[in-house]
KOLBALO-801043 format. One record per residue: residue number from 1; residue in one letter; z, y, x of N, C-alpha, C in turn. Coordinates in pm, whole numbers. Atoms other than C-alpha are relative to their C-alpha. Example, Ala and Ser with C-alpha at 12.3 -4.5 7.8 and 13.67 -1.06 7.14 Angstrom:
2
1, a, 0, -119, 89, 780, -450, 1230, 0, 120, 90 .
2, s, -6, -119, -82, 714, -106, 1367, 73, 109, -77 .
***
This chain:
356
1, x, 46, -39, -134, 1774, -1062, -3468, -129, 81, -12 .
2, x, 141, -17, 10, 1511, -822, -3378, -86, 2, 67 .
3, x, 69, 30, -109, 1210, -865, -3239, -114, 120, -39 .
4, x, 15, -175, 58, 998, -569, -3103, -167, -53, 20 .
5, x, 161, 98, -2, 605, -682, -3074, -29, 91, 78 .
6, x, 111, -56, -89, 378, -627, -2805, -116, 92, -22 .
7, x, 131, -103, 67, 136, -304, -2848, -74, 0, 105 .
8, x, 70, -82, -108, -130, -219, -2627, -13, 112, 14 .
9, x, -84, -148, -54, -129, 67, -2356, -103, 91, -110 .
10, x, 58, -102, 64, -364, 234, -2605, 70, 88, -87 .
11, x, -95, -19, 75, -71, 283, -2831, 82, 129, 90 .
12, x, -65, -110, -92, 121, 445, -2571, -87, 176, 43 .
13, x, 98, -93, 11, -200, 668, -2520, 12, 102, -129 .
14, x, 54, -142, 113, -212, 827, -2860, 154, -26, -61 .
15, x, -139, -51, 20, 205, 832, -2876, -18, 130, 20 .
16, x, -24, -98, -117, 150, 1122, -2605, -38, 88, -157 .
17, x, -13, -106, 140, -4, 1344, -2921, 65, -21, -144 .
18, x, -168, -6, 103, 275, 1256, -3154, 83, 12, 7 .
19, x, -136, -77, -86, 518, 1347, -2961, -38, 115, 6 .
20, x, 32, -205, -53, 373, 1699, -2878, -17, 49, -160 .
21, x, 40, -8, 132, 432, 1810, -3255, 19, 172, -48 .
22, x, -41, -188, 26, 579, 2212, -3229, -28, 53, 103 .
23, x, -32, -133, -42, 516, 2535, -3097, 182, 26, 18 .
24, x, -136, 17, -1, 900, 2575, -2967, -12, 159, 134 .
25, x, -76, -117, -95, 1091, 2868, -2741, 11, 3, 171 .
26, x, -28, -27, -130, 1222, 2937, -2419, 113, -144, 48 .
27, x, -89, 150, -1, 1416, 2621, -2193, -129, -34, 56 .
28, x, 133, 154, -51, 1053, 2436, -2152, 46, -38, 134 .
29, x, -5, 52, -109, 1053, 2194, -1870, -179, 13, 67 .
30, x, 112, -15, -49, 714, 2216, -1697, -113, -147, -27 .
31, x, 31, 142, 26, 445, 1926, -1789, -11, -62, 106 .
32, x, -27, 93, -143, 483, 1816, -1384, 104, -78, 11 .
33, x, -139, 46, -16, 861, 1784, -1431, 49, -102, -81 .
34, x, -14, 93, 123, 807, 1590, -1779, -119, -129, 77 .
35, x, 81, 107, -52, 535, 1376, -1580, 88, -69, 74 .
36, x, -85, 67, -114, 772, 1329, -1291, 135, -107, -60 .
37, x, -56, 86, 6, 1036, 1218, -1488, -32, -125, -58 .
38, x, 33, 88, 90, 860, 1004, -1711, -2, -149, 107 .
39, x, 47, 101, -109, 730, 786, -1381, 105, -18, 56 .
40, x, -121, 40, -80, 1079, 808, -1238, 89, -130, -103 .
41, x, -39, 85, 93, 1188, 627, -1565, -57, -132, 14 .
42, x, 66, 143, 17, 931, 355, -1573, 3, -60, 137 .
43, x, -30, 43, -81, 1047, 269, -1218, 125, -52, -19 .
44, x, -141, 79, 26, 1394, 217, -1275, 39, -115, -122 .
45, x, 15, 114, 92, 1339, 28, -1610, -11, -143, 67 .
46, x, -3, 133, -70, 1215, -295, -1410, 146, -52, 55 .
47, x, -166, 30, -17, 1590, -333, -1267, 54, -37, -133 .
48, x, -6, 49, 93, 1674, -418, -1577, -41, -128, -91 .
49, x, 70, 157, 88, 1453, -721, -1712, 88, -95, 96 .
50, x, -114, 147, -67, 1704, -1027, -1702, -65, -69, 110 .
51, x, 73, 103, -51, 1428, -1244, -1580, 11, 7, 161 .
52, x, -7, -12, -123, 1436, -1050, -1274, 128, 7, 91 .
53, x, -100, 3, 12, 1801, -1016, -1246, 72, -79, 76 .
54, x, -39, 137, -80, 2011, -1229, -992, 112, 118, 116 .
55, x, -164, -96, -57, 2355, -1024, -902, 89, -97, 78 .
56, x, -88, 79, -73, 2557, -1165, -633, 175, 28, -62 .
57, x, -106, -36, 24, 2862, -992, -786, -8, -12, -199 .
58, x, -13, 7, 98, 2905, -1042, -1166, 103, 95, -80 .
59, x, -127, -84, 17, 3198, -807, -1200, -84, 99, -54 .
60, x, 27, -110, -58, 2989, -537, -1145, -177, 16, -81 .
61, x, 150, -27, 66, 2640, -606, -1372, 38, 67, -122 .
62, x, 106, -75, 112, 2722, -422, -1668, 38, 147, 22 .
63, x, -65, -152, -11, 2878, -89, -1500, -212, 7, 59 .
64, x, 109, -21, -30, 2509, -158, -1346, -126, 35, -102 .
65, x, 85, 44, 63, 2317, -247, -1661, 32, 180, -83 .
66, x, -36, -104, 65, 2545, 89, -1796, -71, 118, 111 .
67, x, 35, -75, -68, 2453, 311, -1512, -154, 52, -41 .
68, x, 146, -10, 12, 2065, 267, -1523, -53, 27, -156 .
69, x, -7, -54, 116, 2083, 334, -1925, 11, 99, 5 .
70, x, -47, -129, 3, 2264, 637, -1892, -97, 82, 93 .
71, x, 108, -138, -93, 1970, 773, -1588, -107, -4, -93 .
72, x, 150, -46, 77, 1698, 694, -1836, 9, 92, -119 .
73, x, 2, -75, 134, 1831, 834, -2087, 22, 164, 50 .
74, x, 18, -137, -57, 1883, 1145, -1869, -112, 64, 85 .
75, x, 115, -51, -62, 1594, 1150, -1711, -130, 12, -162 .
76, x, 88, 42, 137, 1368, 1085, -2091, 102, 65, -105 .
77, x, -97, -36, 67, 1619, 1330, -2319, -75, -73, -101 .
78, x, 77, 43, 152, 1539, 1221, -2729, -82, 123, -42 .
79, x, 99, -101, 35, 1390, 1573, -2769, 27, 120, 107 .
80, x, -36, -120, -78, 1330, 1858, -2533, -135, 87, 17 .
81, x, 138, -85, -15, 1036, 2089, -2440, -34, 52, 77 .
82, x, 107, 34, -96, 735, 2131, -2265, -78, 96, 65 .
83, x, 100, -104, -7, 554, 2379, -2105, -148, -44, 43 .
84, x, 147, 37, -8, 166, 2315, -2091, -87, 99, -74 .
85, x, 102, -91, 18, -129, 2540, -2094, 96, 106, -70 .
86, x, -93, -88, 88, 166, 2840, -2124, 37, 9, -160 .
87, x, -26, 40, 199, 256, 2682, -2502, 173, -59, 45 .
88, x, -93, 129, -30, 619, 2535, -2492, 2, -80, -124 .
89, x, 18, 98, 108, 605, 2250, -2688, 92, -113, -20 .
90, x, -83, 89, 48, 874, 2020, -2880, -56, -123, 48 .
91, x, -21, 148, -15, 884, 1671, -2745, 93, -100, -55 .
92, x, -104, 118, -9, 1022, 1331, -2912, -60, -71, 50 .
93, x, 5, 89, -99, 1116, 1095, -2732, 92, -127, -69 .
94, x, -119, 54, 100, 1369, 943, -2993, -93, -159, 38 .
95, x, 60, 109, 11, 1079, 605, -2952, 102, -73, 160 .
96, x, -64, 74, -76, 1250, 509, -2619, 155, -23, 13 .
97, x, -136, 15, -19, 1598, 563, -2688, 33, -95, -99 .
98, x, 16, 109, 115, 1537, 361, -3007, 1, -152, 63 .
99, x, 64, 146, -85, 1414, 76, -2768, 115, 7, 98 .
100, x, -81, 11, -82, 1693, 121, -2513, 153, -30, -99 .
101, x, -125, 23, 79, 1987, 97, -2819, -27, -167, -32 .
102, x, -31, 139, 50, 1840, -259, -2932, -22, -92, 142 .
103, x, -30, 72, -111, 1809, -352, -2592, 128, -31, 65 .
104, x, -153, 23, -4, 2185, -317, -2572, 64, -97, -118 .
105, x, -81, 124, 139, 2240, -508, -2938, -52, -140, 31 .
106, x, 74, 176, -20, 2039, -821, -2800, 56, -41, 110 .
107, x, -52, 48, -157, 2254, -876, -2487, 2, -151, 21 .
108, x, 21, 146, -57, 2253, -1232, -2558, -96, -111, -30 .
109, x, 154, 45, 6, 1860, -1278, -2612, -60, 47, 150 .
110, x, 89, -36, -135, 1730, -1222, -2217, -182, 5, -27 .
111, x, 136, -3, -13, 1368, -1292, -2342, -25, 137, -135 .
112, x, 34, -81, 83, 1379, -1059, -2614, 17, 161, 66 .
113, x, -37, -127, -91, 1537, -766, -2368, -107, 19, 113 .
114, x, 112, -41, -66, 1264, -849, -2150, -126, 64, -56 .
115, x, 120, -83, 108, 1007, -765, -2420, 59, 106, -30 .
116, x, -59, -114, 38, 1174, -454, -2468, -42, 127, 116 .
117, x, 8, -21, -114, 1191, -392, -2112, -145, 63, 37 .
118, x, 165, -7, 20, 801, -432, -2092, -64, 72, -76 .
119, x, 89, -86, 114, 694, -255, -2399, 41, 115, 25 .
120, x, -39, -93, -22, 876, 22, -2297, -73, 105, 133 .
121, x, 65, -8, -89, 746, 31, -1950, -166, 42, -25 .
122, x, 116, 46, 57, 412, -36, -2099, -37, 186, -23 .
123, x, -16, -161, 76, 403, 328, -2295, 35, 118, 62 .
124, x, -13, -100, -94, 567, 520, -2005, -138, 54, 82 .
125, x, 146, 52, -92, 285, 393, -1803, -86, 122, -30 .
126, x, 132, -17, 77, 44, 515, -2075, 18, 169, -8 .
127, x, -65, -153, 1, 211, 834, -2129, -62, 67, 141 .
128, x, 52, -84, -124, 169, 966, -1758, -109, -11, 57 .
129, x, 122, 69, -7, -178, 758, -1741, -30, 166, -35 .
130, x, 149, -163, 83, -333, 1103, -2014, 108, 67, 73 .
131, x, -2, -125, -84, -94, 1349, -1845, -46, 12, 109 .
132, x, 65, -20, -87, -273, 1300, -1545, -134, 51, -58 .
133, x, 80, -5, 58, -575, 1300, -1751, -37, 158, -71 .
134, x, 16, -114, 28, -514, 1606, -1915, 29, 125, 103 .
135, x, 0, -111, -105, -479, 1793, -1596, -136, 19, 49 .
136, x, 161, -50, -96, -898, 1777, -1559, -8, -68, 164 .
137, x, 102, 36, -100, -1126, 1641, -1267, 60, 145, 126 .
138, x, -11, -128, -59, -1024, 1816, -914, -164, 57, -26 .
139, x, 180, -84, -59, -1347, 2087, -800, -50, -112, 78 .
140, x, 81, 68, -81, -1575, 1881, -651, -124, 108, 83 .
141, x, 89, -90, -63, -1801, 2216, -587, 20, -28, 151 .
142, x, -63, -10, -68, -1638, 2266, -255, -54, -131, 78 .
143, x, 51, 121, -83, -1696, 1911, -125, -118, -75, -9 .
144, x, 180, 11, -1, -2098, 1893, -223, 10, 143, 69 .
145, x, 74, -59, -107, -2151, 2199, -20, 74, -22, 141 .
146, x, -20, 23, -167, -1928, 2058, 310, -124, -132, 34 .
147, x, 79, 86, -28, -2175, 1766, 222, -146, 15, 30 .
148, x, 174, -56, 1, -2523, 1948, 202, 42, 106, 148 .
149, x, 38, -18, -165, -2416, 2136, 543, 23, -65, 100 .
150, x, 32, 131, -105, -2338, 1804, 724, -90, -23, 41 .
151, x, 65, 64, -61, -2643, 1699, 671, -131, 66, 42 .
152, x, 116, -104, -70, -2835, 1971, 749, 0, 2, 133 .
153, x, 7, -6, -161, -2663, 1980, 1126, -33, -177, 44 .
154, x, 53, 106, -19, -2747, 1603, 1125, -113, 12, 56 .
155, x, 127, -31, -37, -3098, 1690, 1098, -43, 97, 133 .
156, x, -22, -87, -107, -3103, 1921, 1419, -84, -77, 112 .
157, x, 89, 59, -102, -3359, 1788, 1680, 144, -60, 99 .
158, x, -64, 13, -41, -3035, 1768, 1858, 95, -165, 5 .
159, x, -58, 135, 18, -2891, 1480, 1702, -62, -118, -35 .
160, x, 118, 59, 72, -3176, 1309, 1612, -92, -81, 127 .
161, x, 48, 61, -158, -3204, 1066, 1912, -82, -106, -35 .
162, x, 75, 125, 30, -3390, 778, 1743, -119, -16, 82 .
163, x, 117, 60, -109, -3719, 818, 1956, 10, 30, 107 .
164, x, -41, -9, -157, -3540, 913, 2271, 21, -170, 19 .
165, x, 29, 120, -27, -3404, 592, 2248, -49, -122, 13 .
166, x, 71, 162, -12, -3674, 362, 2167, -73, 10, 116 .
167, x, 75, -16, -129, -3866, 518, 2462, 77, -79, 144 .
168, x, -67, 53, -107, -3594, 407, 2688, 41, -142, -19 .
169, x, -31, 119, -14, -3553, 87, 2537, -156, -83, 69 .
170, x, 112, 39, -59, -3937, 25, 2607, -23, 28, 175 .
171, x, 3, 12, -121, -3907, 131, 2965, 163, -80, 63 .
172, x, -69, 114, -23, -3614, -78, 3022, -48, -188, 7 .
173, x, 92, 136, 17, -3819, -397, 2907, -112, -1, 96 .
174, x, 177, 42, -83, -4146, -309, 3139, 67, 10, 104 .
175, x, -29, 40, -132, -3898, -273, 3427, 34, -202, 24 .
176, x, -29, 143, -42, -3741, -632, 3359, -132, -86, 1 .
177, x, 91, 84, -42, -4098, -774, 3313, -37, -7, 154 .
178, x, 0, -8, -148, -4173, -647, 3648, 109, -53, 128 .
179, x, -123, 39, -95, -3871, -751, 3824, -2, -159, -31 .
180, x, 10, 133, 27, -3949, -1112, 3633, -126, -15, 105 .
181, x, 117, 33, -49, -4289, -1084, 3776, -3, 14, 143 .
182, x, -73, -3, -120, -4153, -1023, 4111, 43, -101, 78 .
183, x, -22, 135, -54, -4005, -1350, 4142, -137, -88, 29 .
184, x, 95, 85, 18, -4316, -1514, 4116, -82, 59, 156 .
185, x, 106, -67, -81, -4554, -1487, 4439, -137, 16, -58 .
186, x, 89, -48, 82, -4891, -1362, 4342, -139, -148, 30 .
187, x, 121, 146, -17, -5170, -1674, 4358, -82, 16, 64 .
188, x, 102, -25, -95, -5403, -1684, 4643, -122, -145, 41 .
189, x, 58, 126, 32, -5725, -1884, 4658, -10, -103, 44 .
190, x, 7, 142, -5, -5726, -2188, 4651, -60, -98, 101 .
191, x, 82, 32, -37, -5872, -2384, 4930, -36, -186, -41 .
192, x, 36, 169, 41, -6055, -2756, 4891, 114, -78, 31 .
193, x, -64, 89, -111, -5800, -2981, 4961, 189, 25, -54 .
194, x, -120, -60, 31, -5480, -2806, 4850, 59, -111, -130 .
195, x, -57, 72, 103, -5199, -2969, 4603, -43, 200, -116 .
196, x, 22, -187, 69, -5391, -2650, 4323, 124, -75, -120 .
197, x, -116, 9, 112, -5205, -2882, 4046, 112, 4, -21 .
198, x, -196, -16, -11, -4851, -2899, 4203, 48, 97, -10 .
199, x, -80, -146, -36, -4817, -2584, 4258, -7, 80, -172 .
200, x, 12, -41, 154, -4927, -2484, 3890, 116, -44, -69 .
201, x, -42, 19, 55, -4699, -2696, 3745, 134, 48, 74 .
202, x, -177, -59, -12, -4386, -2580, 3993, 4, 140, -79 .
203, x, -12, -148, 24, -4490, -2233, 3865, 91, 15, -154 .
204, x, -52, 0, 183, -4454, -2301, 3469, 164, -73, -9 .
205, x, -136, 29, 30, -4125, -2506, 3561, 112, 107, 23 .
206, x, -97, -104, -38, -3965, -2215, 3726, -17, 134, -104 .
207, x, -46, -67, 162, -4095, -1986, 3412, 69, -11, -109 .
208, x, -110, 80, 115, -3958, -2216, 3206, 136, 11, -30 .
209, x, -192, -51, -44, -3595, -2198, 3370, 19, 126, -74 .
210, x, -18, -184, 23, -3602, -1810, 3378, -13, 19, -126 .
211, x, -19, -17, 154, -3677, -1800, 3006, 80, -29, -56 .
212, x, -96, -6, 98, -3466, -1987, 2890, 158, 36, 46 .
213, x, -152, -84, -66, -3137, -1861, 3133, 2, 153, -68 .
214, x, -9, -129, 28, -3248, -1529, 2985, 17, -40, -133 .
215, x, 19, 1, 89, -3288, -1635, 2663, 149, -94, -46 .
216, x, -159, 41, 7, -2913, -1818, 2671, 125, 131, -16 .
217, x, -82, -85, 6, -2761, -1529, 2795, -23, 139, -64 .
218, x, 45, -80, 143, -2935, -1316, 2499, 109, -40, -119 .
219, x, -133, 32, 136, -2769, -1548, 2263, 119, -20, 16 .
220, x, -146, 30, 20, -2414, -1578, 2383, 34, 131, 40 .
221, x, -54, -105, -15, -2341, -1204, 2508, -67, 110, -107 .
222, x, 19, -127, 62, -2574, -950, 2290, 57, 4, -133 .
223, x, -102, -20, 107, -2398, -1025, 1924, 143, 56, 36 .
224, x, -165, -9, -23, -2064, -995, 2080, -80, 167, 21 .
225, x, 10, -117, -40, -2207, -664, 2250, -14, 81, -104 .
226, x, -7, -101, 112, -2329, -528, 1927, 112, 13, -89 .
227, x, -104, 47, 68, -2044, -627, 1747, 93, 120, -16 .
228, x, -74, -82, -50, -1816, -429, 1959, -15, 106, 10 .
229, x, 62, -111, -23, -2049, -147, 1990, 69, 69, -158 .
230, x, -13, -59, 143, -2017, -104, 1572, 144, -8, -60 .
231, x, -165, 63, 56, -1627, -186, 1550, 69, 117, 53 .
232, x, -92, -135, -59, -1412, 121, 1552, 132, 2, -43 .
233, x, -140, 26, -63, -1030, 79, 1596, 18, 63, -160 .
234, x, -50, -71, 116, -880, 99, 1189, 126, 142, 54 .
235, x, -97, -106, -13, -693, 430, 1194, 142, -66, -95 .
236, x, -116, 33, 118, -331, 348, 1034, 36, 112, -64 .
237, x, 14, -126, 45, -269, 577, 744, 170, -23, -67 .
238, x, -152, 25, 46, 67, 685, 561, 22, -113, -155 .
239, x, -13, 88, 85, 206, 451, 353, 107, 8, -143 .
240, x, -104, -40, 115, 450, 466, 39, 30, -132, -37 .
241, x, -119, 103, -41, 723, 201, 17, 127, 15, -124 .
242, x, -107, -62, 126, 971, 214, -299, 2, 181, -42 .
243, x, 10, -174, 49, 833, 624, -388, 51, 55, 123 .
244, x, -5, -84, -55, 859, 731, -39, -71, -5, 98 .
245, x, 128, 3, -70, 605, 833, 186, 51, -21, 162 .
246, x, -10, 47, -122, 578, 687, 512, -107, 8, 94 .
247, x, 100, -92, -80, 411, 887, 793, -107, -141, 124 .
248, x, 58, 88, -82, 157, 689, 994, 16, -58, 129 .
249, x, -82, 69, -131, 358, 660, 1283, 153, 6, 4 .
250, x, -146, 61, -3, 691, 571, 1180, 5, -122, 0 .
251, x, -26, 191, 11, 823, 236, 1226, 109, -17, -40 .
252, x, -133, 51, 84, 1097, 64, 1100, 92, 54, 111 .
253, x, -88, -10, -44, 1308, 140, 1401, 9, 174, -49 .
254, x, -8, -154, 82, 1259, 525, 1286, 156, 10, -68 .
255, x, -72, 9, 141, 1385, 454, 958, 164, -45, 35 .
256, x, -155, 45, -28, 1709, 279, 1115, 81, 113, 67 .
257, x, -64, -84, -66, 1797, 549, 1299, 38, 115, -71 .
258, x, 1, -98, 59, 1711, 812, 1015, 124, -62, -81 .
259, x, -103, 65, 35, 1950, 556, 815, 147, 10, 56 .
260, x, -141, -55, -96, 2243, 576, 1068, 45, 163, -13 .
261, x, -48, -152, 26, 2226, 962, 1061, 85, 22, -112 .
262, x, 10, 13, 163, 2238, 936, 645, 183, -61, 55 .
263, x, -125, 59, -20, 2546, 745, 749, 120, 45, 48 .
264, x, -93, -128, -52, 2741, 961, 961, -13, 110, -30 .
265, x, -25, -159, 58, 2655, 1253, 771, 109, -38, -156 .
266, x, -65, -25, 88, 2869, 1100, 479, -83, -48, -144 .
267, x, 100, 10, 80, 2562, 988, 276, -36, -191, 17 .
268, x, -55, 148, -37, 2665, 585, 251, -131, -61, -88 .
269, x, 92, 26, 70, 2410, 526, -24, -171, 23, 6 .
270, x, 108, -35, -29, 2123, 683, 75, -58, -60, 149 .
271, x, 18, 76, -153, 2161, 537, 417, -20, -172, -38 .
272, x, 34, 111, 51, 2165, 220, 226, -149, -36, -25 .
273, x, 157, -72, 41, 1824, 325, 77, -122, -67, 105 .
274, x, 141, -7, -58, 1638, 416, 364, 9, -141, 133 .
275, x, -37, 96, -66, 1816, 88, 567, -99, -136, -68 .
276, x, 55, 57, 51, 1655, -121, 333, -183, 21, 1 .
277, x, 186, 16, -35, 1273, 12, 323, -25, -16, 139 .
278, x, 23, 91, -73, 1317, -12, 671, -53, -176, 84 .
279, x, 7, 130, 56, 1328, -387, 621, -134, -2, -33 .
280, x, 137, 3, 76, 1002, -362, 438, -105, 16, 84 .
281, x, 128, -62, -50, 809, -170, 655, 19, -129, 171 .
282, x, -5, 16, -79, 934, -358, 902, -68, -213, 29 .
283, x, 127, 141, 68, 802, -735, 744, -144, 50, -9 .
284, x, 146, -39, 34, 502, -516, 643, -62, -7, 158 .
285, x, 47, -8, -115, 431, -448, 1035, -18, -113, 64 .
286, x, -3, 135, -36, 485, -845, 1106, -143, -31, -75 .
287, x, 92, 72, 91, 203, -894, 810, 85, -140, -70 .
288, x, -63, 98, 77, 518, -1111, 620, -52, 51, -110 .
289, x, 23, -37, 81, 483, -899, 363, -104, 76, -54 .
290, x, 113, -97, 39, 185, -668, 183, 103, 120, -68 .
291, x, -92, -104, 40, 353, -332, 116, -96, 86, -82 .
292, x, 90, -108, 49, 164, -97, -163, 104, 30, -72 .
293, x, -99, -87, 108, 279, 159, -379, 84, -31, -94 .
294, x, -41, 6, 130, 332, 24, -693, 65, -129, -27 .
295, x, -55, 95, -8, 516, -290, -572, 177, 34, 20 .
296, x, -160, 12, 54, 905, -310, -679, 60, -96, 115 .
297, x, -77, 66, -128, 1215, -434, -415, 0, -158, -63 .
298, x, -18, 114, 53, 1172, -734, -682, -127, -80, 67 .
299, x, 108, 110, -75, 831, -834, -569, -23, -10, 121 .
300, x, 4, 48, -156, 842, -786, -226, 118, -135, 61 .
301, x, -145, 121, -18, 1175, -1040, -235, -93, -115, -62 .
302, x, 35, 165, 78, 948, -1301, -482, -88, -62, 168 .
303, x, 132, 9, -77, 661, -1242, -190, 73, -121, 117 .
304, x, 18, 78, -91, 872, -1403, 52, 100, -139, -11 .
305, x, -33, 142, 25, 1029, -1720, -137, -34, -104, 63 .
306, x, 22, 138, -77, 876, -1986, 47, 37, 49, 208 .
307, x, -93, 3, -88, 1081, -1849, 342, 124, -7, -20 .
308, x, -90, -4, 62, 1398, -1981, 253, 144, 59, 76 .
309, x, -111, -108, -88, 1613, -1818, 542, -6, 128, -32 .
310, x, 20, -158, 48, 1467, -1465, 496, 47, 8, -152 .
311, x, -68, -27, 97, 1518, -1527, 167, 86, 16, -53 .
312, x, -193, -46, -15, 1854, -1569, 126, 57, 100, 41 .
313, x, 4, -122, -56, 1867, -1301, 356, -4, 108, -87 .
314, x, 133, -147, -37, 1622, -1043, 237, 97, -29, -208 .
315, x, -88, 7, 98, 1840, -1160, -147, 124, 39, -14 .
316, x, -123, -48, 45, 2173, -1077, -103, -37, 150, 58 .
317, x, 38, -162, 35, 2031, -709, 49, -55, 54, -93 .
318, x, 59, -103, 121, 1813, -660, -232, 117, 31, -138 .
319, x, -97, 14, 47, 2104, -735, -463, 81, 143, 64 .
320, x, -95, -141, -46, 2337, -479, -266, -69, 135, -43 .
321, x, 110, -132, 81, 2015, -231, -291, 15, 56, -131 .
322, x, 15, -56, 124, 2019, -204, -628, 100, 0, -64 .
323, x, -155, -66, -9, 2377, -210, -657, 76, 110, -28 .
324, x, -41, -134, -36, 2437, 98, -496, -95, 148, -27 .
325, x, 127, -112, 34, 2089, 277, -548, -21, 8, -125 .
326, x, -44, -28, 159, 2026, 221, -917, 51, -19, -66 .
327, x, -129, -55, 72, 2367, 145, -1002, 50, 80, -4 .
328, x, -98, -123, -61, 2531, 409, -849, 166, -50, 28 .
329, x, -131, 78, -27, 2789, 186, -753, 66, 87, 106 .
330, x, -23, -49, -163, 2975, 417, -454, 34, -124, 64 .
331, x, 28, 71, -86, 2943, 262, -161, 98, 60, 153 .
332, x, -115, 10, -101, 3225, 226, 104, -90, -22, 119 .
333, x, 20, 28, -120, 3236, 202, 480, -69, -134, -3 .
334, x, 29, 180, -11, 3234, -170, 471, -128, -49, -71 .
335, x, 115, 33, 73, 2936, -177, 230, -111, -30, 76 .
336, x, 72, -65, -85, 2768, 0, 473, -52, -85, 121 .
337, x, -43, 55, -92, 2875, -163, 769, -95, -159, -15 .
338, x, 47, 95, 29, 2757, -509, 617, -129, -25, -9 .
339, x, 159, 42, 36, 2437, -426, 503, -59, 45, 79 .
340, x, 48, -13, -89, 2351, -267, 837, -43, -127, 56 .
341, x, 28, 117, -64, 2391, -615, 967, -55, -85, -60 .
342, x, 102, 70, 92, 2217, -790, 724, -148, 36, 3 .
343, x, 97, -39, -37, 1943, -623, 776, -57, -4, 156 .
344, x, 17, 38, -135, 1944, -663, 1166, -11, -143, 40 .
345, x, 6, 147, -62, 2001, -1044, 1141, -139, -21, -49 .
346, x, 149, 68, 64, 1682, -1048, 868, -104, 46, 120 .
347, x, 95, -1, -112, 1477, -873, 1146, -42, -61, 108 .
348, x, -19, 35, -117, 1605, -1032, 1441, -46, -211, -64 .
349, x, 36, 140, 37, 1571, -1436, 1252, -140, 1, -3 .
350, x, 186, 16, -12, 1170, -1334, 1147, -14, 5, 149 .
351, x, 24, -16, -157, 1140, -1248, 1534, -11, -140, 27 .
352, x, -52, 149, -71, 1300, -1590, 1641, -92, -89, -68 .
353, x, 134, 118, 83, 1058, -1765, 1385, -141, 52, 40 .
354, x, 155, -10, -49, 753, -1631, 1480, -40, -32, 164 .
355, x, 0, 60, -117, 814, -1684, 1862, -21, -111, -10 .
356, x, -24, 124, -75, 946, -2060, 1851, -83, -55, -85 .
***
């Protein structure tokens, strides 16, 4: 048996210049198109680790396990070439197809195919990590001088209200003293004989009040007031959902509808697709789920295990998902048909649970 050992991504890092080994001809692929696929690869790999693995249909896992082989290996050829800084340049790649052949001879080691799985992943990673890297820092020129004439119109007598308003906060305060001092009648003298001490002491009780009624309704309304003053409504921004971007005001019902189209245009799989991130975005908008980029249809399904209805649920669609999407299983009416409604009961059950 073999076993393949864990490297770190540094490894994968200084693959990238051992692979780039010739000056080569005409053909190059562009180093965007060799980036793109590289990251399209180390997405679909994860479908693959047993661990994660859990097929409602068994018939049908190794035309799956065959499918998703055959895209990496077409998306990652063993040698092809590159264009970068106008050079085209020989690429192997022979290291992952190496790793994808004994991941087929170990079919009945799952932990060893997962380490395969992983180390593989691992190195893609690392790989498109320096081609980003070697594409250079954007200009930053450009956005230090929109910043040095911001704050020049900042400075502008214009905007520059700070001692307008303390003036008006100080004549705001000498009106309410006056309007305190108002209440009070003004003290007239005293004659022999008079209650002089009663009246002194009603005076300081009725200051007393007034202080502290003002000084109550200081502390239970002005935090809230400032609060609210400094709190500005989060903007919602676009989001990205299994590699596809999701505009800041789409919602899941969108997506169902863009899905249905996909559907009656003849496009059973893809309507599958976008039926499913639906789903996602559409837990994500409940706050069931946390939706970021670089989260797989596997972890958004672990995320919501301790719901054991959705789960079941939100399991036999992810199952179909990856089925039809990175199996390439075709996908019939009835497929279709099913997993529309599967997806309408998972929406419509979270509803009913969060109400009752």
């Amino acid at each position: 048996m073999v076993r393949v050992k864990s490297q770190a991504t540094f490894t994968g890092v200084a693959a990238l210049f051992a692979v780039l080994v010739a000056v080569s001809s005409a053909g190059a692929a562009t180093i965007t198109e060799y980036h793109d696929r590289l990251a399209q690869a180390a997405k679909v790999l994860p479908a693959l680790t047993p661990a994660d693995t859990d097929y409602a249909y068994e018939a049908t896992h190794e035309s799956f396990v065959g499918n998703n082989l055959a895209r990496v290996r077409q998306l990652v050829p063993a040698t092809e070439s590159v264009l970068f800084n106008g050079q085209s340049i020989d690429v192997d790649n022979t290291w992952l197809h190496t790793a994808l052949s004994e991941y087929e001879k170990n079919s009945t080691h799952p932990q060893l195919q997962a380490e395969i799985i992983q180390q593989s992943i691992s190195r893609l990673e690392a790989l498109v990590k320096r081609i980003d890297e070697m594409k250079g820092p954007p200009d930053t020129s450009q956005k230090d001088d929109d910043k040095a004439r911001l704050a020049e119109i900042l400075r502008r007598p214009e905007y520059n209200k700070a001692a307008a308003q303390g003036s008006a906060i100080e004549r705001l305060w000498e009106r309410f003293l006056r309007w305190l001092e108002s209440l009070f009648p003004k003290r007239k003298p005293i004659q022999p004989g008079t209650g002089r001490a009663l009246s002194g002491i009603a005076q300081i009780v009725v200051i007393g009040i007034s202080v502290a009624l003002i000084a109550f309704l200081v502390w239970k309304f002005l935090p809230r007031f400032l609060s609210n003053r400094g709190k500005k409504k989060p903007k919602r921004e676009a989001r990205i959902v299994l590699g596809e971007r999701l505009e800041a005001d789409q919602t899941a019902a969108d997506l169902l509808e863009q899905a249905e189209a996909l559907a009656r245009a003849g496009d059973l799989r893809g309507a599958i697709r976008k039926a499913y991130i639906a789903l996602l975005c559409e837990l994500g908008d409940r706050k069931i789920i946390s939706l970021a980029q670089h989260k797989t249809n596997r972890d958004y399904l672990a995320s919501v295990r301790h719901r054991v209805t959705l789960y079941q649920t939100m399991r036999n669609l992810t199952n179909r998902f990856e089925l039809h999407w990175y199996g390439f299983v075709p996908a019939a009416e009835s497929d279709w048909a099913e997993f529309r409604v599967g997806v309408r009961s998972a929406t419509t059950t979270e509803r009913a649970g969060q109400t009752g």
